[in-house]
C-alpha positions in Angstrom: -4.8 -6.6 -5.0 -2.7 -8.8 -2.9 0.6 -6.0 -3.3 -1.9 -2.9 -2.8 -3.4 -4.6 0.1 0.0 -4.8 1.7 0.6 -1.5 1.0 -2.9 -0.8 2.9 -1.5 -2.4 5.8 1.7 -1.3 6.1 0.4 2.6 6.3 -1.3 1.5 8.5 0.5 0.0 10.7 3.1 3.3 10.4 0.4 5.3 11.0 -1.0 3.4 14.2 2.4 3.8 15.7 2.1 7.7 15.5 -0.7 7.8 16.8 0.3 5.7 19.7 2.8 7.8 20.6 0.8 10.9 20.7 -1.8 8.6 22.8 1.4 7.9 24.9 2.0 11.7 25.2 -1.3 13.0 26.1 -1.1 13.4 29.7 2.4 15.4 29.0 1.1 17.6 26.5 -2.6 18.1 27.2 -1.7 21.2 29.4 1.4 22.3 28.3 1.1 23.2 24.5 -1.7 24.6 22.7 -5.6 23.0 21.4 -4.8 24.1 18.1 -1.0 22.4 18.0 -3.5 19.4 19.4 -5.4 19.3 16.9 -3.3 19.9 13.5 -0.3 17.5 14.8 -3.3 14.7 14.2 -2.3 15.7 10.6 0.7 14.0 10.8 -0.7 10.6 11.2 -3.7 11.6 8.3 -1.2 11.8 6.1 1.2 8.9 7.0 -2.4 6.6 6.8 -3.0 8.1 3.3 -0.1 8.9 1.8 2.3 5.5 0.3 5.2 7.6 0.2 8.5 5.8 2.0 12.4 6.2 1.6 14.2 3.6 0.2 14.5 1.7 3.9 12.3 2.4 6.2 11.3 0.6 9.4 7.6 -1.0 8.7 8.9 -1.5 4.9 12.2 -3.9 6.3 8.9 -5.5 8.7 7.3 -6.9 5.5 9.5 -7.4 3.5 10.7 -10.3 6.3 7.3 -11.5 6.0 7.4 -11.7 2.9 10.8 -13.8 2.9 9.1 -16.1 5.9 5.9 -16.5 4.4 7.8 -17.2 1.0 9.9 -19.8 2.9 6.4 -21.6 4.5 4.8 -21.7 1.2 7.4 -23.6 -0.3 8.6 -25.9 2.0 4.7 -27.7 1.5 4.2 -27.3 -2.0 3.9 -30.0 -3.7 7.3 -31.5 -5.1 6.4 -34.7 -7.3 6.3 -33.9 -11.1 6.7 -36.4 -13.5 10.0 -36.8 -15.4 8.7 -36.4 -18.7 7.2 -32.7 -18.1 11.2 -32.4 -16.6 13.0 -33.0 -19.3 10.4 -31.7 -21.8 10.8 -28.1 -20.6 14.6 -27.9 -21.4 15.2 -29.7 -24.5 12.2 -30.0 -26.8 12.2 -31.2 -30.0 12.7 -27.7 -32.2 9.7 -27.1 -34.4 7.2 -28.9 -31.7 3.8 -28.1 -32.0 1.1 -28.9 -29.7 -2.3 -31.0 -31.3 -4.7 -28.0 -30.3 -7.1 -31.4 -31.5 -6.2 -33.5 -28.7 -6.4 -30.7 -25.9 -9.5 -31.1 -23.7 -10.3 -27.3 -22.6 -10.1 -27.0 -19.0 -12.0 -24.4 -17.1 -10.5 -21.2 -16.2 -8.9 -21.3 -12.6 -7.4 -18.7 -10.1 -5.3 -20.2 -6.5 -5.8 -17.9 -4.3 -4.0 -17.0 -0.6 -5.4 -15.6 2.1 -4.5 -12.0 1.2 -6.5 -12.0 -1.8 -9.4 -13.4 0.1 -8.9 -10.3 2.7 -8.0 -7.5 -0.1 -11.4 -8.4 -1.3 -12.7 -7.9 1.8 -11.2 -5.0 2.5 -12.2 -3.5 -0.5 -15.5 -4.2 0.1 -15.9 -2.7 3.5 -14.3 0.4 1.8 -17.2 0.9 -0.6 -19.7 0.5 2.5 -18.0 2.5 5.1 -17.5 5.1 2.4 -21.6 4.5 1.2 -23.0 4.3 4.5 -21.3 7.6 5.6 -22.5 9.6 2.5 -26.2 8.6 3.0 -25.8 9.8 6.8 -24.1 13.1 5.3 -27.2 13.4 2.8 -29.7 12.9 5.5 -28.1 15.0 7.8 -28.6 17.8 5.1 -31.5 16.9 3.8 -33.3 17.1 7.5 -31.3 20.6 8.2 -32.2 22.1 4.7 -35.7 20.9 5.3 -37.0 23.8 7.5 -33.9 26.2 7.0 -34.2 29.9 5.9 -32.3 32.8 5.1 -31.8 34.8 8.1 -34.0 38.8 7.4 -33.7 39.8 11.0 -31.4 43.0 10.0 -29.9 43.1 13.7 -29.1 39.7 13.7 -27.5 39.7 10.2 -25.2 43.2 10.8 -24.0 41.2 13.9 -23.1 38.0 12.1 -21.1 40.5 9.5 -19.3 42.6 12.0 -18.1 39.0 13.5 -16.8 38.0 9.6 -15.0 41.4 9.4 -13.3 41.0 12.6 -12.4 37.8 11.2 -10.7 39.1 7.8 -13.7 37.0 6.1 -13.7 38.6 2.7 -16.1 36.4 0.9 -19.6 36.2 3.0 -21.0 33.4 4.1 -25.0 32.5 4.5 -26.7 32.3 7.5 -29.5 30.5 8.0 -32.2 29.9 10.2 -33.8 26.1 11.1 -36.9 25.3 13.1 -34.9 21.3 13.3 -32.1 22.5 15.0 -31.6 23.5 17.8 -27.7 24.3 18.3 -25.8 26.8 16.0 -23.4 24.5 13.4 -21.3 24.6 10.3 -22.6 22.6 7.0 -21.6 22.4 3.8 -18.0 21.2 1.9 -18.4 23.5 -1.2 -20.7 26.0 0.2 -20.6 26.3 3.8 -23.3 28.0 5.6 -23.8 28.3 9.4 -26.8 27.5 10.5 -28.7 28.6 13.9 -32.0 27.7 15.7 -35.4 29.7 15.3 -34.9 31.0 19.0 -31.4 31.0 20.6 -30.4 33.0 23.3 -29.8 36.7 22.7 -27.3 39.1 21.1 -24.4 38.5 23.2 -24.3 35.3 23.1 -24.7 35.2 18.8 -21.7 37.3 19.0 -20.0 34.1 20.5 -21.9 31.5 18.8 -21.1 33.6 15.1 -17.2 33.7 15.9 -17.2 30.4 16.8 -18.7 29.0 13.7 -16.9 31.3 11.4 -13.8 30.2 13.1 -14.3 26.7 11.6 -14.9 28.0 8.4 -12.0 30.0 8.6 -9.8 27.3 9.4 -11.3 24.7 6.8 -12.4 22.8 9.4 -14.9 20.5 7.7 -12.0 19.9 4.7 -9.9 18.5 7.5 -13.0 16.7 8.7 -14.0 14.9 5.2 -9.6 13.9 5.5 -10.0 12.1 8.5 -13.4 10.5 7.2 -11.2 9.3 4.1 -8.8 8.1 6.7 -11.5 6.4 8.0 -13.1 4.8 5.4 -9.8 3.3 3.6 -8.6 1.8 7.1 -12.2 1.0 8.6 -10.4 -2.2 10.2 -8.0 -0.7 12.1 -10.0 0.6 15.4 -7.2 2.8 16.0 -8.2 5.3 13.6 -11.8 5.2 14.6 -10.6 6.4 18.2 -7.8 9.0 16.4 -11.6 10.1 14.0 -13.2 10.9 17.7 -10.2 12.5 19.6 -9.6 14.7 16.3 -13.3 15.5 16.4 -12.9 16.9 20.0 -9.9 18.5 19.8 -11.3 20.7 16.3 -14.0 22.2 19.1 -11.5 22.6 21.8 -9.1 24.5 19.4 -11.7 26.7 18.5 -13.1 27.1 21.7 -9.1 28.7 22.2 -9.3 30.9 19.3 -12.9 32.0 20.9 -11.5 32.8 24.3 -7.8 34.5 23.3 -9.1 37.7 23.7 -11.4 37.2 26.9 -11.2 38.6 30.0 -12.5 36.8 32.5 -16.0 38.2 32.8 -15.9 36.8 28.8 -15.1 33.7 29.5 -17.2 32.4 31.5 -20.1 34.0 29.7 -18.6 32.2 26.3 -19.0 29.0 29.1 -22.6 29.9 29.7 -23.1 30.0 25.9 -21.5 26.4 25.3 -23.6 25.0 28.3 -26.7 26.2 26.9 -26.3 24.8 23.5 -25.3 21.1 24.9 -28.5 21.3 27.3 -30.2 21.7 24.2 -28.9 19.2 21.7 -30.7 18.8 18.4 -33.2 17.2 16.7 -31.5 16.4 13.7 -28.5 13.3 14.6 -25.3 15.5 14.3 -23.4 14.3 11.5 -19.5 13.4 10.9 -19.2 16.4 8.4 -20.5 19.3 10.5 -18.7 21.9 12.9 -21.5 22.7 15.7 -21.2 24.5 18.9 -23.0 21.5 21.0 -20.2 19.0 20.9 -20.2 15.6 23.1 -21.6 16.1 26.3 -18.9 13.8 27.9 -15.9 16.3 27.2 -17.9 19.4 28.3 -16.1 19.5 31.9 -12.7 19.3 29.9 -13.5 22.0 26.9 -14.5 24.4 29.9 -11.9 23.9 32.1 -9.5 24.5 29.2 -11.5 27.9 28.4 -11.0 29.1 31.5 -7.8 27.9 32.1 -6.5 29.8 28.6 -3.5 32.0 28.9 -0.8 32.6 26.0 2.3 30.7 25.8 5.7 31.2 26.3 8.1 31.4 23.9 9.9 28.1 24.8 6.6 26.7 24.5 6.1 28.1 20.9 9.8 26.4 20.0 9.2 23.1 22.0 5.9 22.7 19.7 8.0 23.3 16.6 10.4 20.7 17.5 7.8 17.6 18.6 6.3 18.2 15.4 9.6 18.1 13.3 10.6 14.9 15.5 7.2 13.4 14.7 7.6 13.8 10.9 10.8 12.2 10.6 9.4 9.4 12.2 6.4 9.2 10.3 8.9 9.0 7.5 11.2 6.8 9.1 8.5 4.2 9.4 7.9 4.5 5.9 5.2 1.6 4.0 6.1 -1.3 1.5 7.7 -0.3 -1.3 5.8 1.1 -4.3 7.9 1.3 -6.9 7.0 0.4 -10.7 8.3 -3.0 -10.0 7.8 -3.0 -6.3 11.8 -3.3 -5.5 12.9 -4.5 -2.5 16.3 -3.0 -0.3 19.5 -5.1 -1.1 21.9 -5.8 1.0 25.2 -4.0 0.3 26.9 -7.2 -0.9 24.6 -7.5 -3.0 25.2 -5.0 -6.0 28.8 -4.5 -7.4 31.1 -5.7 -9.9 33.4 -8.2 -10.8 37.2 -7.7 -9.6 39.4 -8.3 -12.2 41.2 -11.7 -12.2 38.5 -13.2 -10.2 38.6 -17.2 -10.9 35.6 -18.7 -12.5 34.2 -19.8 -8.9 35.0 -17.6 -5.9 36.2 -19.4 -2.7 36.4 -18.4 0.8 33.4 -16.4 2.8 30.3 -15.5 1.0 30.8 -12.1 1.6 33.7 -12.0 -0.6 31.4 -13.1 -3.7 30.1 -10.4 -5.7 26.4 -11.1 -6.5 25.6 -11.6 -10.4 22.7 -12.9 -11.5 23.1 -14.9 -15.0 19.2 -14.8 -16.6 19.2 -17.6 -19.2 16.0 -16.7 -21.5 15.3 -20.8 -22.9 16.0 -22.0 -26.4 16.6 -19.7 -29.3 17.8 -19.6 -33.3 16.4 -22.6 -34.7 15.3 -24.2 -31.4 11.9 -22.8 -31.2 11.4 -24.8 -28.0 7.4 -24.9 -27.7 4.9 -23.6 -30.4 1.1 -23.2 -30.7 -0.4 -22.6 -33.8 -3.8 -21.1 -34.4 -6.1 -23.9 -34.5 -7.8 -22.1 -37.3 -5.0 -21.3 -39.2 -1.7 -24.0 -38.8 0.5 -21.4 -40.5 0.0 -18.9 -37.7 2.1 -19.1 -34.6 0.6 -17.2 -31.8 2.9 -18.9 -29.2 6.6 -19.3 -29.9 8.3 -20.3 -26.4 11.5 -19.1 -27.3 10.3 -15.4 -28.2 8.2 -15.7 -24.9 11.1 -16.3 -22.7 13.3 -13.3 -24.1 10.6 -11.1 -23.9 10.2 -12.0 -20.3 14.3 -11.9 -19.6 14.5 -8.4 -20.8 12.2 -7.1 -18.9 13.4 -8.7 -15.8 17.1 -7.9 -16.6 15.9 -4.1 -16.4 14.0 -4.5 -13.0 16.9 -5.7 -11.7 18.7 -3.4 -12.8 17.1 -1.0 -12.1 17.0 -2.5 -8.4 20.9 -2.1 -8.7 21.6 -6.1 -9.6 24.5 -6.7 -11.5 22.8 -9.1 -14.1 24.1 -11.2 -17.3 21.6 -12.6 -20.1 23.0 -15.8 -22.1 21.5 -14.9 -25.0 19.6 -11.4 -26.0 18.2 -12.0 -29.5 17.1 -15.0 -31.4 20.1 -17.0 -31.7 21.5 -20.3 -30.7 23.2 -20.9 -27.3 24.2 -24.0 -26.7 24.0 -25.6 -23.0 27.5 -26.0 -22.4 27.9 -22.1 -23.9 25.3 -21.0 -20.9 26.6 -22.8 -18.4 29.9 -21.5 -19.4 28.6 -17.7 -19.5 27.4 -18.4 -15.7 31.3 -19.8 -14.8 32.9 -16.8 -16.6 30.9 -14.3 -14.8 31.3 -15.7 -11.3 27.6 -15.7 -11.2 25.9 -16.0 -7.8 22.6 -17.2 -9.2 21.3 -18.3 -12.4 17.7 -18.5 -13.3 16.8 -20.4 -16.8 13.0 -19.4 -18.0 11.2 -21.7 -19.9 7.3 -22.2 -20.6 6.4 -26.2 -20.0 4.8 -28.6 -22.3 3.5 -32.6 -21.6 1.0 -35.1 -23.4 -0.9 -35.0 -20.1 -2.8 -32.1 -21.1 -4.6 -31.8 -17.3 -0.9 -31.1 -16.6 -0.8 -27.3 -15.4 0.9 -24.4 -13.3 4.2 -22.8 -12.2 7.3 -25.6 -11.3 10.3 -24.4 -10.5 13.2 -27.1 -10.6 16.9 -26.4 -8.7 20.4 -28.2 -8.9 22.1 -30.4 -6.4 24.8 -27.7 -5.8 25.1 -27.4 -1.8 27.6 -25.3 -2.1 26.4 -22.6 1.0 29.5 -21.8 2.5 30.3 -20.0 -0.8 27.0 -18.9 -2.5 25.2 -18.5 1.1 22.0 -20.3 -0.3 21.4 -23.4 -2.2 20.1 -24.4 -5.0 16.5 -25.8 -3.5 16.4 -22.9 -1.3 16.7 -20.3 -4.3 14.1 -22.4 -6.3 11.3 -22.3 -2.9 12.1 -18.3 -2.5 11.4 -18.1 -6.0 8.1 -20.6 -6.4 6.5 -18.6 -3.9 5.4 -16.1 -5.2 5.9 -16.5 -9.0 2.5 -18.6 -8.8 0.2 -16.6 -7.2 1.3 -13.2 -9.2 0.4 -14.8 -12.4 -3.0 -16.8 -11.4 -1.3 -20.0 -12.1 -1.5 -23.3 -9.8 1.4 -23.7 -7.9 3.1 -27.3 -9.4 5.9 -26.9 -6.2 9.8 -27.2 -6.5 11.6 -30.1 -7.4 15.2 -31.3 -7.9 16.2 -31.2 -11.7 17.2 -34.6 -13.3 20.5 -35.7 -13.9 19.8 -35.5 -17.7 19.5 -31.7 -17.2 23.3 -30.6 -17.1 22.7 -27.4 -15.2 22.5 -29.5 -12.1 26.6 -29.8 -13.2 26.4 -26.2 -12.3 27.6 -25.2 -8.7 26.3 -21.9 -8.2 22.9 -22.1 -6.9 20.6 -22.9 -10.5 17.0 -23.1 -10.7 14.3 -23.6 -13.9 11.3 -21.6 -13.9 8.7 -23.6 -15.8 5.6 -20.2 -16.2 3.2 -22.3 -17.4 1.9 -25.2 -19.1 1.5 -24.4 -22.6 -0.4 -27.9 -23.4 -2.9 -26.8 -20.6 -6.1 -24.5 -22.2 -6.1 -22.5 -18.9 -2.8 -21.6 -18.5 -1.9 -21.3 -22.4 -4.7 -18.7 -22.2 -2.8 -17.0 -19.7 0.5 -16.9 -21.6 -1.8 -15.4 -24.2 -3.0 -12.8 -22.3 -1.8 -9.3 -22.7 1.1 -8.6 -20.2 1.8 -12.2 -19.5 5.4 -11.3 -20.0 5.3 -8.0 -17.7 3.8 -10.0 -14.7 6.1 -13.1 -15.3 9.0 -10.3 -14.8 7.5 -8.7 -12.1 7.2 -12.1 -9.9 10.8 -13.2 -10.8 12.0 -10.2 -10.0 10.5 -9.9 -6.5 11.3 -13.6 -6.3 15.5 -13.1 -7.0 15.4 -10.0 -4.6 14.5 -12.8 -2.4 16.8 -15.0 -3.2 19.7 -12.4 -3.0 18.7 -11.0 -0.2 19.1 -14.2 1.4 22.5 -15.1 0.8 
């Protein structure tokens, strides 16, 4: 929810920005270039509100992804940093063969923390599902009160004129016409179906001939599809007011375009009868409360003075005119694209800054000196224990023989994932170990030296005889080394405890500096350990256990590092 809300906002936020600037450009356009261009350039920004599509960097995308890094920043800098020393040293070096006493575990109640975006993605959701209900039973009752007193039109006259109008039209497939004793202006209904519908008594002859092309026109044009869009718009970004004004200007501009297509082949004697015809059916309004998903000749009063002046004003225009058009609406799609939306990728990836992917010169020494640019960015992934150091284990309570938690397994599991989301993100990235086997500590801090790392992030699941004991800690080493790695060690751990936390429903347990028994604080790249979970806590053991535990552990560190990179 909380990614896929973002996502939510960043359209539209891209999509806002469009339509400001064809707010902005109103008064240059609003005489110059076509209704119809008008009305179909709104398009633009339907599509940019409901479409997540983005390039790789794009303007709104780079916007949140700073959040994200300030936000990330603020979170960690007041989480809580005391843990105790024992649930420290526990987490690196456990006994091999542990085993939790499932006996002496109290069960704690299953918990969730929060932020504020979850709150609001819930909220959002929610006004979704009642924008989106309350408009359907309006649509239904709109229908419903239409239908009610509608029939087929049998006046022969009436009905040869209405298919004269559709062949004029190149209207292969006929369309019904109906008549209603609740109506009392000529409109379009009907998504699937469509049928124009007209008034028991309406004016005579001539004016059906206007009233018929000007429905059919709609119907033609798909005029109610593009409606139901805009509606969809609507619904998914009710909180934006932006797009409730774009719904109303859109709903104008469909009658004014058509009201164009009407008039092209007036004279003048034509258009002002065509005029007459529109005046009448506003004087008249209906009984039935026009709906969002109808096309009707009696539009909002308040634009009539505009929509006639336009009618009579109509004249063809120029070729240069034709070309400008083409051109503003090219411009305004690159830009919709150049704003782009947050990133939705399989692992959500994140830009990298160019110093941030490429390899290892040879005859590099084991650590870099000079600028950080020089440094090539590696990240060493140390999945925990391995071989006969099992690190943590559960057994089925019911069955001592089955283990349905070994912490060693768990943390390769999770390592390989993230190595290929990062590499996929284009991180040069090392593993210490990548099957069960035995890796010393010296041999993993001496795989980070080799490889000039820039970063290396140990993942381990966290154990204690406190058993209330529970959440994500993240610990970092002294190293202060920033003129070389750009970032230390506490920095990297609070970029990466931000978020890991709140991805997989744990409690955040903060960052804290690693104890001098722990000799990757020797190290002097930045080095951080990512204690998941508590597997001596019910709760969060049960999340360990959950199916995909692993996936969403490598999708948080993963964000977390692009952080962390990104920041050096």
């Amino acid at each position: 929810m909380n990614d896929f809300f973002k996502l939510i906002l960043s359209m539209s936020l891209s999509g806002s920005i469009v339509a400001l600037i064809l707010f902005a450009v109103r008064p240059l356009i609003k005489e110059r270039l076509s209704k119809a261009w008008q009305y179909y350039v709104w398009l633009v920004v339907i599509l940019r509100l409901l479409i997540p599509y983005s390039p790789e960097v794009s303007l709104v995308g780079n916007v949140f992804d700073r959040l994200d890094t300030v936000v990330a920043e603020q979170a960690a800098s007041s989480a809580q940093t005391a843990a105790a020393a024992e649930a420290i040293e526990n987490a690196v070096e456990q006994v091999p063969g542990h085993k939790t006493d499932e006996q002496t575990i109290s069960r704690q109640p299953e918990e969730r923390v929060f932020n504020y975006f979850d709150y609001i993605g819930f909220v959002w959701i929610l006004g979704v599902f009642l924008v989106f209900a309350v408009k359907v039973l309006q649509y239904r009752s709109f229908i419903y009160c239409v239908r009610t007193g509608s029939n087929i039109v049998k006046n022969e006259e009436m009905s040869d004129l209405f298919r004269q109008v559709e062949d004029g039209l190149g209207i292969k497939k006929g369309v019904p016409l109906y008549q209603s004793r609740l109506i009392k202006s000529p409109m379009l209904i009907g998504l699937i179906k469509p049928v124009v519908v007209i008034p028991e008594s309406f004016l005579g002859l001539d004016s059906l001939n206007y009233v018929f092309k000007h429905e059919l026109i709609h119907y033609k044009r798909f005029d109610i599809w593009y409606k139901w869009l805009v509606q969809l718009a609507v619904c998914i970004h009710w909180f934006n007011p932006l797009v409730h004004i774009m719904s109303r200007r859109i709903n104008s501009l469909c009658e004014f375009s058509c009201d164009e297509a009407v008039s092209g082949g007036l004279d003048a004697t034509g258009k002002k009868e065509y005029c007459s015809t529109i005046i009448s059916a506003v004087s008249l309004g209906n009984t039935c409360r026009d709906n969002i998903i109808s096309v009707t000749l009696c539009e909002e009063k308040q634009n009539l003075k505009e929509r006639l002046g336009a009618i009579l004003k109509y004249g063809k225009k120029s070729r240069g005119i034709v070309i400008l058009s083409g051109i503003l609406i090219v411009a305004l799609c690159c830009t919709a694209i150049f704003l782009g939306a947050v990133s939705t990728g399989v692992y959500r990836e994140k830009p990298l800054k160019e110093s941030t992917v490429g390899s290892i010169p040879d005859g590099s020494p084991a650590y870099p000196s000079g600028e950080k640019e020089d440094i090539t960015k590696i990240v060493m992934i140390d999945p925990g224990h391995g071989g006969n150091d099992a690190g943590l284990v559960y057994n089925d309570p019911n069955d001592g023989n089955n283990i349905e938690i070994n912490e060693k397994e768990q943390n390769l599991k999770t390592a390989l994932l993230l190595r290929d989301m990062l590499e996929e993100s284009g991180v040069n990235v090392q593993l210490t170990r990548q099957e069960d086997n035995k890796v010393t500590l010296e041999d993993r801090m001496e795989s980070a030296k080799a490889s000039n790392a820039s970063l290396f992030v140990s993942i381990h699941l966290n154990g204690s005889s406190d058993r209330t004991k529970k959440g994500t800690l993240t610990m970092y080493n002294s190293s202060d080394n920033a003129p070389v790695y750009g970032i230390t060690g506490q920095k990297a751990a609070q970029l990466l405890q931000a978020g890991i936390a709140d991805k997989l429903g744990t409690e955040d347990a903060g960052v804290t500096a690693m104890s001098e028994s722990l000799k990757y604080d020797k190290l002097e790249m930045p080095a951080v350990i990512v204690e998941l979970a508590f597997m001596t806590n019910t709760a969060d053991r049960e999340r360990v256990m959950a199916e995909g535990f692993e996936l969403e552990a490598a999708k948080a560190l993963h964000e977390g590092i692009i952080s962390v990179l990104n920041g050096m």
